[in-house]
C-alpha positions in Angstrom: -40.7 8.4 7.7 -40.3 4.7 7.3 -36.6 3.3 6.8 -35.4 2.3 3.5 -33.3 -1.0 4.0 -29.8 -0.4 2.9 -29.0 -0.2 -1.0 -26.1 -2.8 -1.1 -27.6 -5.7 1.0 -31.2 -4.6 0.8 -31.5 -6.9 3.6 -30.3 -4.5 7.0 -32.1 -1.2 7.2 -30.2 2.2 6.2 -29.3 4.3 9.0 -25.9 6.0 7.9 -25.4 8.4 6.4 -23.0 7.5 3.0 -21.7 10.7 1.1 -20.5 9.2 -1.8 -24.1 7.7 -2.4 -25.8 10.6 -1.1 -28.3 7.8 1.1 -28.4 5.8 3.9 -27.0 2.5 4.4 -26.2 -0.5 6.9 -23.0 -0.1 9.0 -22.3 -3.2 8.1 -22.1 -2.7 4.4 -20.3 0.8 5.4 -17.5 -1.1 7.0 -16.9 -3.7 4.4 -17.7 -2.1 1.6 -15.7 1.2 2.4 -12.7 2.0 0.0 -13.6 -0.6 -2.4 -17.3 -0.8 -3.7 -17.7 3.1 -2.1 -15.4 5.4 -3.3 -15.5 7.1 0.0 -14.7 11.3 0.0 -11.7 12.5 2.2 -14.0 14.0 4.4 -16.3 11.5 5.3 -16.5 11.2 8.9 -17.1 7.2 9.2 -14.2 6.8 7.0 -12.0 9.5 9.5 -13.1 7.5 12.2 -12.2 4.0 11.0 -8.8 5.4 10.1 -8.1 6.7 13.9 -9.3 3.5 14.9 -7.3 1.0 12.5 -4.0 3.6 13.0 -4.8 2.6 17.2 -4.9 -0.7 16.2 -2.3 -1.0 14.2 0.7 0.9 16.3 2.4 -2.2 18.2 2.4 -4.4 14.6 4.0 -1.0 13.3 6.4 -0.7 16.2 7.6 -3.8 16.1 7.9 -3.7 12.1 10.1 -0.5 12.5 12.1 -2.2 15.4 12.7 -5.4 13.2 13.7 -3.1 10.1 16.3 -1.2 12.5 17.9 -4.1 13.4 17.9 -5.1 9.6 19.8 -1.6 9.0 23.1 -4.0 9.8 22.3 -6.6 7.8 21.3 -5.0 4.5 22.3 -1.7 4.8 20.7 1.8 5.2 20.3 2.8 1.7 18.2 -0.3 1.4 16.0 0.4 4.1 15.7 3.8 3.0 14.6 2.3 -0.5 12.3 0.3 1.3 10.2 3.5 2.4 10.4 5.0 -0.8 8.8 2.6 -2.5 5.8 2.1 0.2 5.0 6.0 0.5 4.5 5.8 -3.7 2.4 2.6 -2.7 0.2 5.0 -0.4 0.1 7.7 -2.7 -1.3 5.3 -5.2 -4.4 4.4 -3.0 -5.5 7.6 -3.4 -6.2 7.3 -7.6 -7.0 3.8 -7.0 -8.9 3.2 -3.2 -9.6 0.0 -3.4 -5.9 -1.6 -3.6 -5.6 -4.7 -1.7 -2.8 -6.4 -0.3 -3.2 -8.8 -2.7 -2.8 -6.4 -6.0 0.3 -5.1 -4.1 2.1 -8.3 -3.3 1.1 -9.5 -6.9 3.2 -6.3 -8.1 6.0 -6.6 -5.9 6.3 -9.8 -7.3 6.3 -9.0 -11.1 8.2 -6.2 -10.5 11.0 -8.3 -8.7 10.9 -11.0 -11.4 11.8 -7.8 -13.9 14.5 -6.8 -12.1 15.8 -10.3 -11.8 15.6 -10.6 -15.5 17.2 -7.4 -15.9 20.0 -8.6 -13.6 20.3 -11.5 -15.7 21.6 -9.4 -18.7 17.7 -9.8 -20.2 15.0 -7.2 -21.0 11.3 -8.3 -20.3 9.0 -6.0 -18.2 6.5 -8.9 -16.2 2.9 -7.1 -16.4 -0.4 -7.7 -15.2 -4.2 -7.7 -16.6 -5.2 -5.4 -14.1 -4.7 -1.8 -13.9 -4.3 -1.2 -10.2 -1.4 -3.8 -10.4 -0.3 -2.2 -13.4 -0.1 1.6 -12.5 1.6 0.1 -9.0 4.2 -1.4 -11.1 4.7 1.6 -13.5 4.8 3.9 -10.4 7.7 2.0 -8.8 10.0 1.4 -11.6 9.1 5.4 -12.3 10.8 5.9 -8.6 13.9 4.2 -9.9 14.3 5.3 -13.3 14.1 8.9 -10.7 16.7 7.6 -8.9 18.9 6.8 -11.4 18.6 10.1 -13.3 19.7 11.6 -10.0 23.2 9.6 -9.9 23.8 10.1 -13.8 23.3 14.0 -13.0 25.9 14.0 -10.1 28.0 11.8 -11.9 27.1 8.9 -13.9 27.0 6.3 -11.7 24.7 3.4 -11.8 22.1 2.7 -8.7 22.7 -0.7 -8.0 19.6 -3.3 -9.0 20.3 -5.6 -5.7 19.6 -2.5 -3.6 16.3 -2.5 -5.6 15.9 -6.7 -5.3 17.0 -6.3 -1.8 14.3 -3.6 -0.8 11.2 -5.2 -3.1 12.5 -8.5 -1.4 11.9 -6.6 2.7 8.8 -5.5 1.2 7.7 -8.5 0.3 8.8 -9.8 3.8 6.8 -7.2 5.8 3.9 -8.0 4.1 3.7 -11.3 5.1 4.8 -10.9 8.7 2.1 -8.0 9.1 -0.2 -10.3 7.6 0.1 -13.2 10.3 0.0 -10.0 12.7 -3.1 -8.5 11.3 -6.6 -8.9 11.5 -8.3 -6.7 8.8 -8.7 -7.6 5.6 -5.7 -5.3 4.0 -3.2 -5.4 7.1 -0.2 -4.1 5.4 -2.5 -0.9 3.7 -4.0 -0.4 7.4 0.2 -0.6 8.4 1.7 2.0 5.4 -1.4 4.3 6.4 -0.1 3.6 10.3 3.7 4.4 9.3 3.3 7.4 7.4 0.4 9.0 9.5 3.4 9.0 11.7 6.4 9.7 9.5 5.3 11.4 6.8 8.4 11.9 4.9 10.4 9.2 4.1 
């Protein structure tokens, strides 16, 4: 049987196997189209594979990210860092209703979501949003982790979770992004890193 050329390029001939589009397309399109234009299942095997292979790649950018946050411990304190890996496992857990988040849609979160709380700390109410609606459900999910945390300290005792612990952790975020980004050579480094991290540690 002759060989269709792949549906997405229609250039490359179709010899993988693609679940999620029950036909055969190029590798090439597989790789680079995988998580964003495919909406890959959990068990596909090309996708299992490229996650064994990006977590290999990725362990000495995580290493040394989890080395330079220890040392950071000191500096900002643990309940920050702790914070810190809070937020990114609700980050991961978000990929999973919305597969193709970039780094981009997260750092443009992080940064609304910081300018908020800077607001906030200001004495002013105004919630910074976004027109998309993987930026937007990142955003919601985050300050729904805080809002969590707060209820928490009011239960044992009405106390108030300090907003610079949460300017302070979106603010190493922020800054692990972009040294994982010079560090990185896919196209969603720090995703490839939180997928990394908590293969490994997967409680924070």
């Amino acid at each position: 049987m002759e060989q269709k050329n792949c549906p997405f390029c229609r250039k490359r001939r179709g010899k993988r196997s693609c679940p999620a589009r029950q036909t055969k397309i190029c590798t090439v399109c597989c790789a680079h189209l995988r998580g964003q234009e495919i909406r890959c299942p959990a068990d596909c095997p090309h996708l299992s594979e490229s996650k064994r292979y990006s977590r290999k790649r990725m362990e000495p950018i995580r290493d040394s990210e989890m080395a330079r946050r220890g040392k950071k411990i000191a500096e900002v304190g643990e309940a920050v860092i702790q914070l810190v890996f809070e937020l990114e496992s609700r980050i991961r857990e978000l990929t999973k209703s919305f597969p193709d988040l970039t780094d981009p849609d997260i750092k443009e979160g992080l940064e609304n979501l910081r300018s908020t709380y800077e607001t906030l700390d200001k004495g002013i109410i105004y919630n910074f949003s976004s027109p998309s609606p993987r930026v937007q459900s990142l955003i919601r999910d985050l300050q729904k982790l805080v809002e969590e945390k707060q209820k928490a300290l009011d239960a044992a005792g009405n106390r108030i979770y300090p907003l610079q612990h949460v300017l302070a952790a979106l603010k190493e975020i922020q800054g692990s992004i972009e040294q994982i980004s010079r560090k990185g050579k896919s196209g969603n480094p720090y995703l490839e890193f939180l997928d990394s991290t908590f293969s490994l540690y997967p409680n924070p």
